[in-house]
C-alpha positions as CSV (number, residue, x, y, z in Angstrom):
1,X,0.0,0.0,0.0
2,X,1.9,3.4,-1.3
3,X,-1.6,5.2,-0.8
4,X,-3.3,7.0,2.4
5,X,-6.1,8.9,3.0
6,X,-10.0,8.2,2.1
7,X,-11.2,12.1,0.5
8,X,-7.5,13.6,1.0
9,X,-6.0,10.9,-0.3
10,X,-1.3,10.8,-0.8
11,X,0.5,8.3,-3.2
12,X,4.1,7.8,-2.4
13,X,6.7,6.8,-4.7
14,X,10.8,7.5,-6.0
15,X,13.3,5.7,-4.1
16,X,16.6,6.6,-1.9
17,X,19.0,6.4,-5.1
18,X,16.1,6.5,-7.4
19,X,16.0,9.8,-9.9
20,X,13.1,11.3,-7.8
21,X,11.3,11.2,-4.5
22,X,7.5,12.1,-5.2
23,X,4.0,12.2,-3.9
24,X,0.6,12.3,-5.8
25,X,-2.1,14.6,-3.8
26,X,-6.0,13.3,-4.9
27,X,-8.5,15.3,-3.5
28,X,-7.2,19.0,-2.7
29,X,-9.9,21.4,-3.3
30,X,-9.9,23.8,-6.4
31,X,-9.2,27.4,-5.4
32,X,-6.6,26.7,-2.2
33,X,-3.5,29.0,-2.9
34,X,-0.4,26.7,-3.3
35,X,2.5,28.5,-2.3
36,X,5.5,27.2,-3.3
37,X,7.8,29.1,-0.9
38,X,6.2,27.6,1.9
39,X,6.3,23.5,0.7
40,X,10.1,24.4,0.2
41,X,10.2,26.0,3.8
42,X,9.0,22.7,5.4
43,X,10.9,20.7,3.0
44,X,14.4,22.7,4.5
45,X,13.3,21.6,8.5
46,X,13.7,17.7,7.3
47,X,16.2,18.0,4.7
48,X,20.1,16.7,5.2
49,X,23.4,18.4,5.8
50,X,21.6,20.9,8.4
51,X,24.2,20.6,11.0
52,X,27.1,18.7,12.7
53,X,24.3,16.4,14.0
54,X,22.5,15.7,10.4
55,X,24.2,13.5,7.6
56,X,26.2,15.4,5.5
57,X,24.5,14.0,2.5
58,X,23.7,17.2,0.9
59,X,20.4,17.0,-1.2
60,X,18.7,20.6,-2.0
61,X,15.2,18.8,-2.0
62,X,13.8,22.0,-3.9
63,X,10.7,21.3,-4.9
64,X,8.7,21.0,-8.7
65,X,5.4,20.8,-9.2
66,X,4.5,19.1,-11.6
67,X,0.3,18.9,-11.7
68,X,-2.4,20.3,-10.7
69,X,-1.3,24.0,-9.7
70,X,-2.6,26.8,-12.5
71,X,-1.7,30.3,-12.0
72,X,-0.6,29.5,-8.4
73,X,-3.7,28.2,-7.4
74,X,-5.1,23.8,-7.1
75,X,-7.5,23.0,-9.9
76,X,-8.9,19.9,-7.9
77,X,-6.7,17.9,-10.4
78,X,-4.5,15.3,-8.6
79,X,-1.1,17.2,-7.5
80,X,2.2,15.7,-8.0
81,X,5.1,16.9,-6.4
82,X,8.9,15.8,-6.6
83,X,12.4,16.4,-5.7
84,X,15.5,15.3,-7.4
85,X,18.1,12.5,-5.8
86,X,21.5,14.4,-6.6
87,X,24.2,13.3,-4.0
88,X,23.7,9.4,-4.6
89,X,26.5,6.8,-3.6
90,X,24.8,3.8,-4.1
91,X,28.3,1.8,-4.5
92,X,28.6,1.3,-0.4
93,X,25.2,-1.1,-0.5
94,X,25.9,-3.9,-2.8
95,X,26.6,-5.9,0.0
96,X,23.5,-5.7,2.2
97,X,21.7,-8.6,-0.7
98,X,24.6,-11.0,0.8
99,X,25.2,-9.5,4.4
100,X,21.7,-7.7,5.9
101,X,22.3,-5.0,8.1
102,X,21.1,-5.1,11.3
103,X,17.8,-3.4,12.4
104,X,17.4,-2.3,8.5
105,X,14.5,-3.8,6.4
106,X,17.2,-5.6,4.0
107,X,16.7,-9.2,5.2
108,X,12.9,-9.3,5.6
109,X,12.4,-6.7,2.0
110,X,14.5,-9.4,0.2
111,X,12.3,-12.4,1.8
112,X,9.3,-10.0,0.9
113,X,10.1,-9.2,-3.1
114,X,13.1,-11.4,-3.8
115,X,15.8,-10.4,-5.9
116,X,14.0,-7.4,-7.8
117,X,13.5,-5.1,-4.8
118,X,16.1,-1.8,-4.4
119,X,18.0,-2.0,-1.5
120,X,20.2,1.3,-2.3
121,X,20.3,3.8,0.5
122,X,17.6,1.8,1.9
123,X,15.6,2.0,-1.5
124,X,11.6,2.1,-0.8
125,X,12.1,1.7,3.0
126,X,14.3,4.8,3.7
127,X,13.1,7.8,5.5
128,X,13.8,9.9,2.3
129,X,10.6,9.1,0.9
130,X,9.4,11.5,4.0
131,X,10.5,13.8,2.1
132,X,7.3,13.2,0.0
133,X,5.1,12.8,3.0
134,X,6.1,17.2,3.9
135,X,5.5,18.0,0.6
136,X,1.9,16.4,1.2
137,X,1.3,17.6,4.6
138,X,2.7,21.0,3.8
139,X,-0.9,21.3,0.6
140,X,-2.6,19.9,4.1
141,X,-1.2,22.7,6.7
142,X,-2.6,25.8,4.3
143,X,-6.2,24.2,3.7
144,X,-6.0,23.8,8.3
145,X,-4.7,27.2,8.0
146,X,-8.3,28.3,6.2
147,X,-9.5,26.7,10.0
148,X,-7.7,28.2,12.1
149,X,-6.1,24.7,13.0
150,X,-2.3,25.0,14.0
151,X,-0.3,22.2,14.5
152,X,3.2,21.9,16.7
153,X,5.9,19.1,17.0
154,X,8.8,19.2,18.9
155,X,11.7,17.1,20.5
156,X,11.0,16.3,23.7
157,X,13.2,14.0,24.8
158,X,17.2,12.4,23.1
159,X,18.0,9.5,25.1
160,X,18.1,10.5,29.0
161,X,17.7,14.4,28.2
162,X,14.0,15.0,28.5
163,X,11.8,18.4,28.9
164,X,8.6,17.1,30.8
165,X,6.6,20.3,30.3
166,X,3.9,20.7,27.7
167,X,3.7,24.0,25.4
168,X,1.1,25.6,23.1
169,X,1.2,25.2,19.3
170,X,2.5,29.2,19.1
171,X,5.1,28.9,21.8
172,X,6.4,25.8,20.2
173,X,7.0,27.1,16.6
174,X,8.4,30.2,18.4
175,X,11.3,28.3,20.0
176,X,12.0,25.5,17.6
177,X,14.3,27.1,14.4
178,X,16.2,28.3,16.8
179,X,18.6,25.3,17.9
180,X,19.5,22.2,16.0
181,X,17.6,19.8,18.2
182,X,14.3,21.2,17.6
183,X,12.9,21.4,21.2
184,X,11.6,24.5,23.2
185,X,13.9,25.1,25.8
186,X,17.6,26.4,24.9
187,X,19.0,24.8,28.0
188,X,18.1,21.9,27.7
189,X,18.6,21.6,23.6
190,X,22.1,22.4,24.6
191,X,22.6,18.9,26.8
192,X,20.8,17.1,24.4
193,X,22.7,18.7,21.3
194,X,26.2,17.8,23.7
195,X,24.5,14.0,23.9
196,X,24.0,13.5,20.1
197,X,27.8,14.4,19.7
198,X,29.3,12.3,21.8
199,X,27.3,9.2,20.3
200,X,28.6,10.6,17.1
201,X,32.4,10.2,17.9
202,X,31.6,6.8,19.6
203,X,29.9,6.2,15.9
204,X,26.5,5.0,17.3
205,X,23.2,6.7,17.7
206,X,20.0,7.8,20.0
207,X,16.4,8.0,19.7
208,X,14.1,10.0,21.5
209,X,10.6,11.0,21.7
210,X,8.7,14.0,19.5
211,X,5.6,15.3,21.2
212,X,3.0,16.6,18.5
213,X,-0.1,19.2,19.2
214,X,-3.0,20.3,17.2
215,X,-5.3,23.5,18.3
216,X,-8.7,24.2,16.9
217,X,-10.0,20.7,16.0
218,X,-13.8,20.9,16.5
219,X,-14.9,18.2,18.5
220,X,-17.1,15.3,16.9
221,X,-14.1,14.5,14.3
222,X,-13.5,10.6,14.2
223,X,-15.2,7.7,12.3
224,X,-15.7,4.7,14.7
225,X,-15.0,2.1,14.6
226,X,-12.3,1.1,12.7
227,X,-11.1,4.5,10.9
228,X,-11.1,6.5,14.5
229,X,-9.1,9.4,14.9
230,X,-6.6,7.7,17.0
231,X,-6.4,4.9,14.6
232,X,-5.6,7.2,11.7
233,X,-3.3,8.5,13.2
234,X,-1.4,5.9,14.9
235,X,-1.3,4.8,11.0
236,X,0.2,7.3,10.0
237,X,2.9,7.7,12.7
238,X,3.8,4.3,12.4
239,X,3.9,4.9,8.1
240,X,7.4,7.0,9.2
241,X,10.2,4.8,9.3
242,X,11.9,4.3,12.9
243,X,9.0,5.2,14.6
244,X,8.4,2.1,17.4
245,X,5.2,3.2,19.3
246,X,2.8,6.1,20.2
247,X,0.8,7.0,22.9
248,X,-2.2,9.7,23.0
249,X,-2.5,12.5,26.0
250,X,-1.0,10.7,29.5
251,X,-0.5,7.8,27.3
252,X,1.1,4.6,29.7
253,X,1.1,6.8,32.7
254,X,-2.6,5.5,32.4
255,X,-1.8,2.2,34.0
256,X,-0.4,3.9,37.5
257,X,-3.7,6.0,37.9
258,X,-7.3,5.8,39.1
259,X,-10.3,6.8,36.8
260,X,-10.8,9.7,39.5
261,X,-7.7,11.3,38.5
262,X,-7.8,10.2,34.7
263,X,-11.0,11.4,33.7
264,X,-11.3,14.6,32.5
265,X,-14.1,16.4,34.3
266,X,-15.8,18.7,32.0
267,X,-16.3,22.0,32.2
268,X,-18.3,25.5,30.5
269,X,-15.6,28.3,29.4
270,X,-16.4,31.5,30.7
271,X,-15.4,33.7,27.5
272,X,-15.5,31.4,25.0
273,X,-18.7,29.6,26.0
274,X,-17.9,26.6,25.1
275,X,-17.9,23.3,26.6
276,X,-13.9,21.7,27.5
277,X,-12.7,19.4,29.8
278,X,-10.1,20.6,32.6
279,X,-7.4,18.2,32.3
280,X,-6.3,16.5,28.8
281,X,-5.1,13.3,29.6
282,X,-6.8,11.8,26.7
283,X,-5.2,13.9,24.8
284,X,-7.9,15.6,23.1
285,X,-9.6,12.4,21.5
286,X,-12.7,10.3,23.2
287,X,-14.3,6.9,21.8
288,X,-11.9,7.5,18.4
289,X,-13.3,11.1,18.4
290,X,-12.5,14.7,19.1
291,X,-13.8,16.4,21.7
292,X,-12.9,19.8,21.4
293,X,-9.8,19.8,23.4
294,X,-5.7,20.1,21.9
295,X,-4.7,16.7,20.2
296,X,-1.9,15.4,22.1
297,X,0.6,12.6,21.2
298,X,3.6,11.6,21.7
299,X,5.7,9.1,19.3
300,X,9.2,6.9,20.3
301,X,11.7,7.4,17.3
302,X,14.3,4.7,17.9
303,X,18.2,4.8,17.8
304,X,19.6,5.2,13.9
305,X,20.0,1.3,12.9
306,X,23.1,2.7,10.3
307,X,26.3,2.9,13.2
308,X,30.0,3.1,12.5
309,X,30.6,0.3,15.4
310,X,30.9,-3.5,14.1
311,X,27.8,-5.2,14.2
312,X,27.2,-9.0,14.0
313,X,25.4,-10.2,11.1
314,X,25.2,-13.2,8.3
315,X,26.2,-14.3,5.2
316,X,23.2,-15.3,3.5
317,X,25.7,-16.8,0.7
318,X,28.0,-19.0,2.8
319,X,25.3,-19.2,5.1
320,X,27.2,-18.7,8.2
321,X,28.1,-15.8,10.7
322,X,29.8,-13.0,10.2
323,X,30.5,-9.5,11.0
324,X,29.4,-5.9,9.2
325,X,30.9,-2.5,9.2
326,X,28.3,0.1,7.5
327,X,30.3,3.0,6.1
328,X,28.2,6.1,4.5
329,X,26.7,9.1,5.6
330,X,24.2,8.5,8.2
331,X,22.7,10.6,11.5
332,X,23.8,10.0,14.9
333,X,20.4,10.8,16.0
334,X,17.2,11.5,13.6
335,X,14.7,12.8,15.8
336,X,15.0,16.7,14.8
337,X,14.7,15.9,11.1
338,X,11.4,13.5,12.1
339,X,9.8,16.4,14.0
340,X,8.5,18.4,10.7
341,X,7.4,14.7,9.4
342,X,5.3,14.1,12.2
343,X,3.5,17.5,11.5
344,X,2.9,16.9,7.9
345,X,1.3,13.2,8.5
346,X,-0.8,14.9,11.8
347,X,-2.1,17.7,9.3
348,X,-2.8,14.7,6.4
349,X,-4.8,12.8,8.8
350,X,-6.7,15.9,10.0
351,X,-7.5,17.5,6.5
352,X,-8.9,13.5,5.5
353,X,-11.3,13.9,8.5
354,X,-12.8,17.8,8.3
355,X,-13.5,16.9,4.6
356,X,-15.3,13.5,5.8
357,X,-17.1,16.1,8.2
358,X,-17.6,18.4,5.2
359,X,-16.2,21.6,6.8
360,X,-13.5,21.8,3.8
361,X,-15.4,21.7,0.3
362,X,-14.7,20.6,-2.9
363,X,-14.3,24.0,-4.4
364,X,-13.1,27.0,-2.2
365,X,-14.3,30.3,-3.1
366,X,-12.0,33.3,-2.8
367,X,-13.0,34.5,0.8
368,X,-12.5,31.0,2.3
């Protein structure tokens, strides 16, 4: 399945060493304004080469549109997007057919498709086909906009450096350009900057986790039973490589609580008027639906499988033991170039619902 989405529907395809990485949009509205400047903007937060703790492959990923986009605006024609492959080595992974590397999707892809699937820089299975998945969620993040829906995703947590405090959507894209580690507060991105290079000179890696808030959802936004909110979006989240689990609002803190202090007592505004809970440790999602409160979430992006340290492994030829050094250019932790993928699937998943719910039409009209 390279497709997801029901109404706002994404097609994946391209490759790591392939010529392009691309994505098909069905289902955008004629009449949204498709500004280009901005798909390349969200594009830069996930490219490589952005620092000392990015690979230094360096890819511009600038962006062509190649369909439906006239005169700067969607025609409600299926929109294909694409960037170019340009700083390809795919000579260092001839060996992974005979010797799998660990943790990678070599050994179960060649069990899976044989001898025809591309296994170069990770081929179909690599996190640079995310680069198709921002391109997507950026179309997604200006039809929200229309909504007043904002969306936030930041890094809260590199291996034992964490930041237990929960932001709003503004104060998170406030603080987030402005370190390397993408999280909110500057102290602590320095630790966990300090962290990611000292796993780079021991050539190994970290994971972390990326927390991930939306603002504005109505509530009533789900499809039960089997296409609830949380499913979709668990879905998607899991669709991004190296992402091992996810849990919504308090999440497994769950399990060392009674319902008296995990339910969410509800509550009428005073200004606003409108009905809300006072805690959110459901994170803004009920029975597989919205209910009006932030969407909350948290996802566990493991350790970089590709490490300079020797690693055991097989010879599927001689059938027997061995060992595997993987030389290239790979991150020592890939958790601040996740954070702006997480967005874009979160906005993906949220556009596919508010059109099911019919508050984003077919055709927009120039004051919408």
């Amino acid at each position: 399945m390279n497709s997801f989405g029901t109404l706002f529907k994404i097609t994946s395809f391209g490759e790591s060493h392939g010529n392009v990485i691309g994505i098909i949009i069905d289902g955008c509205p004629a009449g949204l304004k498709i500004e280009k400047d901005f798909i390349q903007s969200e594009l830069n937060k996930r490219k490589p080469g952005q620092s000392e703790i990015s690979t230094s492959r360096a890819e511009e990923d600038e962006v062509q549109i190649i369909s439906g986009v006239y005169n700067g605006y969607s025609t409600g024609a299926p929109i294909c997007l694409i960037i170019e492959n340009k700083d390809k080595d795919s000579s260092k992974y001839e060996f992974v057919r005979r010797i799998p590397r660990p943790s990678h999707a070599d050994y179960p892809a060649m069990q899976r498709f044989d001898k025809w699937v591309d296994l170069r820089g990770g081929g179909r299975f690599s996190g640079r086909n995310t680069a198709g998945f921002v391109m997507a969620g950026s179309i997604a993040k200006l039809l929200l906009k229309k909504l007043n829906i904002k969306i936030g995703a930041y890094t809260r947590k590199i291996y034992n450096i964490e930041d237990p405090n929960t932001y709003t959507v503004d104060v998170i894209n406030e603080n987030i350009e402005k370190n390397s580690v993408r999280t909110v507060n500057l102290e602590i991105a320095k630790k966990m900057e300090q962290v990611i290079m000292k796993v780079k000179l021991e050539k190994d890696s970290v994971g972390g986790i990326i927390t991930c808030i939306a603002e504005g959802i109505p509530p009533g936004i789900g499809e039960p039973i089997f296409n609830s909110l949380e499913s979709n979006l668990a879905a998607a989240m899991f669709s991004i490589p190296a992402i091992k689990g996810i849990e919504f609002g308090i999440g497994f803190k769950a399990s060392e609580m009674k319902g008296s202090q995990h339910n969410d007592p509800y509550e009428i505004e005073p200004k606003t008027k409108k009905i809300i809970t006072k805690t959110n440790n459901s994170g803004g999602i009920i029975g597989g639906i919205s209910n009006g409160m932030p969407i909350l979430f948290n996802v566990v992006v493991k350790p970089t499988s590709s490490i300079g340290l020797e690693q055991d492994s097989v010879d599927l030829e001689k059938f027997e033991n061995t060992k595997i050094n993987i030389i290239g250019r790979h991150d020592p932790c890939i958790v601040p170039r996740t954070v702006p993928i997480v967005e874009a699937m979160t906005a993906i998943v949220l556009v596919d619902f508010l059109m099911l719910k019919v508050l984003i039409p077919p055709v927009l009209k120039d004051d919408e």
